[in-house]
C-alpha positions as CSV (number, residue, x, y, z in Angstrom):
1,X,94.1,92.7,77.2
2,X,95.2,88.9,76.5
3,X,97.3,90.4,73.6
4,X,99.3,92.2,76.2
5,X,98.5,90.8,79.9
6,X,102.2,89.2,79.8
7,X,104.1,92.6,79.9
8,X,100.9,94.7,81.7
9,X,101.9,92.6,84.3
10,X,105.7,92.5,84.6
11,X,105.8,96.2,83.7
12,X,105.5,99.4,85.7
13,X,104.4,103.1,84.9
14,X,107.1,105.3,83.4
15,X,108.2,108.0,86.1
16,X,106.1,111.0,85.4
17,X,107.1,114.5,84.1
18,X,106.8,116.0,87.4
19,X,105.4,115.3,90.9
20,X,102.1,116.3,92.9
21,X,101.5,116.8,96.4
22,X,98.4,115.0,97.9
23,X,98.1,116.5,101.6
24,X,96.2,113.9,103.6
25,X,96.6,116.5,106.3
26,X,94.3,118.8,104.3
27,X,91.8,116.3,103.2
28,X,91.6,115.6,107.1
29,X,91.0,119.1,107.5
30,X,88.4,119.8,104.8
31,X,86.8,116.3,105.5
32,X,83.4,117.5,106.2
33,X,83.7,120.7,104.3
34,X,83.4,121.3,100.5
35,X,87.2,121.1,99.8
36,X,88.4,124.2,97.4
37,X,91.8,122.9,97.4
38,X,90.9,119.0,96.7
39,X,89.1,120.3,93.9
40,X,91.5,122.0,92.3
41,X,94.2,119.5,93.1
42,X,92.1,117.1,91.0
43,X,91.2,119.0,88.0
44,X,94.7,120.5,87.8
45,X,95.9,117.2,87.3
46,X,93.4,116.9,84.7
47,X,94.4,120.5,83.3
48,X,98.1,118.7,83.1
49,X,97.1,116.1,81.7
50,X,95.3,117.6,78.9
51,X,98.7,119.6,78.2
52,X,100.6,115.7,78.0
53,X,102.0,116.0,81.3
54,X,102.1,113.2,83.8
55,X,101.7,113.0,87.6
56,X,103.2,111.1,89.8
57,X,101.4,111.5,93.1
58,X,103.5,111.7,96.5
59,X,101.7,112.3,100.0
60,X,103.2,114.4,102.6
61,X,105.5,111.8,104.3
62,X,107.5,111.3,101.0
63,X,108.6,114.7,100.6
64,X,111.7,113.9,102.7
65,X,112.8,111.2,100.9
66,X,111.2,110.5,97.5
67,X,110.6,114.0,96.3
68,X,114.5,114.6,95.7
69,X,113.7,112.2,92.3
70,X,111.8,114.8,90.9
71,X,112.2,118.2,89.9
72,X,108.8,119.6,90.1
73,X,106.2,119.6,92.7
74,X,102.8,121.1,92.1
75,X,100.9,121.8,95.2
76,X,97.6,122.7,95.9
77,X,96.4,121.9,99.2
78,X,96.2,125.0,102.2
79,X,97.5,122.4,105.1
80,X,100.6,120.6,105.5
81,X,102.7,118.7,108.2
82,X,104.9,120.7,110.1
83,X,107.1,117.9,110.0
84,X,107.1,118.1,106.2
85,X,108.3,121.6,105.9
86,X,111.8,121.6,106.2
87,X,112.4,118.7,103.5
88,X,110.1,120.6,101.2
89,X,112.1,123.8,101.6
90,X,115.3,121.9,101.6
91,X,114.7,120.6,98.4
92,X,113.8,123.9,97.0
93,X,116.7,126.0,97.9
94,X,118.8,122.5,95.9
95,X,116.9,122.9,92.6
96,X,113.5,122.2,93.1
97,X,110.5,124.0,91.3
98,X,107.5,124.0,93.8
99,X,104.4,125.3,91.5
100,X,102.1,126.4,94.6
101,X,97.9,126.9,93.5
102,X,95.8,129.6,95.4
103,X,96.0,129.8,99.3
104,X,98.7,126.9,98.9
105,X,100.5,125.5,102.4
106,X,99.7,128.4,104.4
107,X,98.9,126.5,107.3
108,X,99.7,123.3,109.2
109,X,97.6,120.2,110.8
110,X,96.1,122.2,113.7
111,X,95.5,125.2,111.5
112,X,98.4,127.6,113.0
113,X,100.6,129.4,110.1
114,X,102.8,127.1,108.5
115,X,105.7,129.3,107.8
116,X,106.5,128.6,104.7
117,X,106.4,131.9,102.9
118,X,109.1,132.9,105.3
119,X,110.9,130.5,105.0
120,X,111.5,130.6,100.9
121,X,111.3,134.8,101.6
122,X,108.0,134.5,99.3
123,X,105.3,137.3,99.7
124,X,102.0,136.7,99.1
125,X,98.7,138.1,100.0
126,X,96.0,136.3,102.5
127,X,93.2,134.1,100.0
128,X,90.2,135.9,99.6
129,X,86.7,133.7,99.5
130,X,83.8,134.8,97.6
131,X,82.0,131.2,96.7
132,X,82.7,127.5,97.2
133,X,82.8,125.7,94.0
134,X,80.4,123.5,95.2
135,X,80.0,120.0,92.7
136,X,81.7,120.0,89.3
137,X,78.3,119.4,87.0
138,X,75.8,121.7,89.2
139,X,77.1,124.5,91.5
140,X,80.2,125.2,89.8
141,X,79.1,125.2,86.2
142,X,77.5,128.4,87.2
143,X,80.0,130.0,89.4
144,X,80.4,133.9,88.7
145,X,83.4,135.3,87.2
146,X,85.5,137.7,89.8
147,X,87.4,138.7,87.0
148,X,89.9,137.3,84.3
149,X,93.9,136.9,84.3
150,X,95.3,135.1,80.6
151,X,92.1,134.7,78.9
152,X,90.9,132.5,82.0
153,X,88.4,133.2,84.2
154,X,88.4,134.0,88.2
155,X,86.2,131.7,90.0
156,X,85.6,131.3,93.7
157,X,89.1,132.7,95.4
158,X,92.0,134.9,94.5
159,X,95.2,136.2,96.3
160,X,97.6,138.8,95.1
161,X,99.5,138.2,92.9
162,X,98.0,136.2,90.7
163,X,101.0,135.1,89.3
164,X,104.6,135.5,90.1
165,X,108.4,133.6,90.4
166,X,110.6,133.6,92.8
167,X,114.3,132.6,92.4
168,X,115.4,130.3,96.0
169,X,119.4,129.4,96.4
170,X,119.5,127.3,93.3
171,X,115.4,126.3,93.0
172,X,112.4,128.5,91.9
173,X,109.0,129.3,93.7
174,X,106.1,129.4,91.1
175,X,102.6,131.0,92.8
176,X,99.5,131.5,91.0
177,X,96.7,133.2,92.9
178,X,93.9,131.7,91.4
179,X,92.0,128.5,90.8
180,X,93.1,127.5,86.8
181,X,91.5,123.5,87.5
182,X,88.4,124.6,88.8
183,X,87.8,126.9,86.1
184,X,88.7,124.2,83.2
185,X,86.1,121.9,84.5
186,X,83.5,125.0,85.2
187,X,83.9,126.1,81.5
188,X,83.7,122.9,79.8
189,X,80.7,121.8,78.0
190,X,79.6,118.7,77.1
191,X,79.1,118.8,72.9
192,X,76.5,116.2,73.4
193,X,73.9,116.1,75.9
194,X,73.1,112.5,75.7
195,X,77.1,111.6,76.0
196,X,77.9,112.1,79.6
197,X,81.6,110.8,79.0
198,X,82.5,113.1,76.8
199,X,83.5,116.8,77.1
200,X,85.3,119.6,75.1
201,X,87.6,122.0,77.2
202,X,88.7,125.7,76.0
203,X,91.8,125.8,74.7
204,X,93.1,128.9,76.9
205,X,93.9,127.4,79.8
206,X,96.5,124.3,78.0
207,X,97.8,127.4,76.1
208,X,98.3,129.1,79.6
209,X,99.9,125.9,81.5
210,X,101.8,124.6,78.1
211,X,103.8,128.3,78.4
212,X,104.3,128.1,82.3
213,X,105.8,124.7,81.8
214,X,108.3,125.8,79.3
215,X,109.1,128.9,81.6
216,X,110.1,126.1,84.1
217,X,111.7,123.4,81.9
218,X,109.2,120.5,81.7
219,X,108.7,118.7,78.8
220,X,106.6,115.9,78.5
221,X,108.2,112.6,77.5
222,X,104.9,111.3,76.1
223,X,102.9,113.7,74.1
224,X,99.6,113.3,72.3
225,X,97.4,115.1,69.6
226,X,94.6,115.8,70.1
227,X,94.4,116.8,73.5
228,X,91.7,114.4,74.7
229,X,93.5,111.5,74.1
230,X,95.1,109.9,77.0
231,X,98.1,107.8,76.8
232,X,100.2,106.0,79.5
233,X,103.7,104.6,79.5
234,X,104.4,100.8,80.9
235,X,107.7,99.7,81.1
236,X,108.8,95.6,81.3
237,X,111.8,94.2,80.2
238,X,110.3,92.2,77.2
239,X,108.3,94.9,75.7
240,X,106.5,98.7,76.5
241,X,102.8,99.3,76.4
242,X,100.8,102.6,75.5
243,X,97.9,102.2,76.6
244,X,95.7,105.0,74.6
245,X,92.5,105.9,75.9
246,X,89.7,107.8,73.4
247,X,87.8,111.0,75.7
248,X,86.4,112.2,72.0
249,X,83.6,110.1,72.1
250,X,84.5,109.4,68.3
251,X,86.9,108.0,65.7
252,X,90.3,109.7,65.9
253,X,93.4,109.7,64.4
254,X,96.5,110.0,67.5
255,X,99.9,111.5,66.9
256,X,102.1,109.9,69.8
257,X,105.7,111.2,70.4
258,X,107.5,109.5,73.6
259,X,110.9,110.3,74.3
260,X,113.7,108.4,75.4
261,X,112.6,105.1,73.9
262,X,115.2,102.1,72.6
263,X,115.4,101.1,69.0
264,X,112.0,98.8,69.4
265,X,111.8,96.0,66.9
266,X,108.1,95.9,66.3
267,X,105.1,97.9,66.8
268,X,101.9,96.4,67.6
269,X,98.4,97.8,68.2
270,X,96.1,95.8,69.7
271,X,93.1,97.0,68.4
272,X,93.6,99.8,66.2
273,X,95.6,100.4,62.8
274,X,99.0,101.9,62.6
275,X,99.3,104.8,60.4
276,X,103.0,105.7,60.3
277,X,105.8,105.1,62.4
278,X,109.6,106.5,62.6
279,X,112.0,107.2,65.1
280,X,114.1,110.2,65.2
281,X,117.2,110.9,68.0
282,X,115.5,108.2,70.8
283,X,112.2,109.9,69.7
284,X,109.3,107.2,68.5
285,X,106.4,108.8,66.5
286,X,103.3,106.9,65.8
287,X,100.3,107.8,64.4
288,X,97.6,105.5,65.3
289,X,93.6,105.3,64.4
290,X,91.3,104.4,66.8
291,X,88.2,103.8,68.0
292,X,87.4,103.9,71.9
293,X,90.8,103.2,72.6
294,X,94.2,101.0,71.8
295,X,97.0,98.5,73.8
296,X,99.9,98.9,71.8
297,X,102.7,96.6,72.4
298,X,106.6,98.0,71.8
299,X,108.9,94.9,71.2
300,X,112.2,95.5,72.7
């Protein structure tokens, strides 16, 4: 960290690729209740993740003002604000791409129907329960396949359809009737017992998400090979920082791509060894080796 701390501290997080909705309304809601849709809200940002895009997180009260930066917004909690629903649907009907999960803002803070399906003209069926997913290394490692849609299984809730789009005024409606986070965490395995920190995930939910996002225009500015290698964007004035972080549990060697990045005069890992660089149309490629993990420094 000393090699860096200068610019980790005067820099901030590049924007993400897209937004996500945390409800605080339906955490309230679900706060002494196992919470389906805080579940999957957390390992679909995982799921995104693992297919290179990046979150930035909004709650509820910024959807009338700092959700019109973004194009985007994946939402996966049942309750919502009242107040909240006519910015949301405002911005969707000027361009915006709301992804909504299983069961998605159906209702508001007192529980009553939130309206929003009428409101976008979006028909969906009512979420049917068969099992709470219960905790992610016990209950729901051995929840019970209701079925299978893309190669991916159907775990605790579905409503029909599973999967459709819906064109808005000048914005899109993406709904997907089923639970794609939950079941990438409930069909991992962990390689090796003893390694806690380290699990492998099946490839056919990132080949599922990867084509949904390029139905809906979203490509990551940072991607990342192999999949289980996490890298973050920081931004100063001086110089960038990736900040790579190794889930393998093993040596690797990293392909990085970011987008949109200036003609940087040096590249500096901190702790690993650079491979090959080259830049291409704004577009730096990197190809690091590393152990548990890198700080790379971009000189401006």
């Amino acid at each position: 960290m000393g090699a860096v701390e200068r610019d980790v501290l005067a820099a901030r997080p590049a924007r993400g690729d897209v937004a996500q909705l945390i409800s605080v309304t339906g955490d309230i809601w679900y706060a002494t209740r196992d919470n389906l849709f805080g579940k999957e809200r957390v390992w679909l940002n995982l799921l995104l993740r693992h297919c290179g895009v990046s979150c930035d997180i909004l709650h509820e009260d910024e959807l009338a003002g700092t959700l019109a930066s973004y194009r985007v917004l994946f939402a996966n909690d049942a309750h919502l604000k009242r107040a909240a629903l006519a910015p949301l649907t405002a911005w969707v009907r000027g361009g915006g791409v709301l992804v909504l999960g299983a069961g998605a803002l159906t209702s508001d803070e007192f529980g009553e129907p939130l309206g929003l399906d009428a409101a976008l003209g979006l028909s969906r069926g009512p979420l049917v329960l068969h099992k709470l997913p219960g905790r992610a290394e016990h209950e729901m490692l051995n929840l019970k396949p209701l079925g299978e849609h893309a190669g991916i299984p159907l775990l605790c809730a579905t409503n029909a359809p599973l999967e459709q789009t819906l064109a808005v005024d000048k914005g899109r409606v993406v709904q997907t009737g089923f639970f794609p986070g939950i079941s990438y965490i409930a069909t991992s395995e962990r390689p090796d017992k003893d390694e806690f920190s380290v699990l492998d995930f099946e490839a056919a939910h990132r080949d599922r998400m990867t084509a949904l996002l390029g139905k809906i225009g979203v490509r990551p500015r940072v991607r990342v090979t192999p999949y289980n290698i996490e890298v973050n964007l920081l931004e100063s004035e001086e110089a960038d920082v990736l900040a790579v972080s190794n889930w393998s549990g093993r040596r690797s060697t990293v392909t990085i791509e970011v987008d949109q990045t200036p003609a940087y005069r040096a590249v500096e890992p901190v702790a690993g060894r650079l491979v090959g660089q080259g830049t291409a149309e704004q577009t730096l490629r990197l190809v690091l080796e590393v152990e548990a993990g890198d700080l790379v420094r971009l000189v401006r």
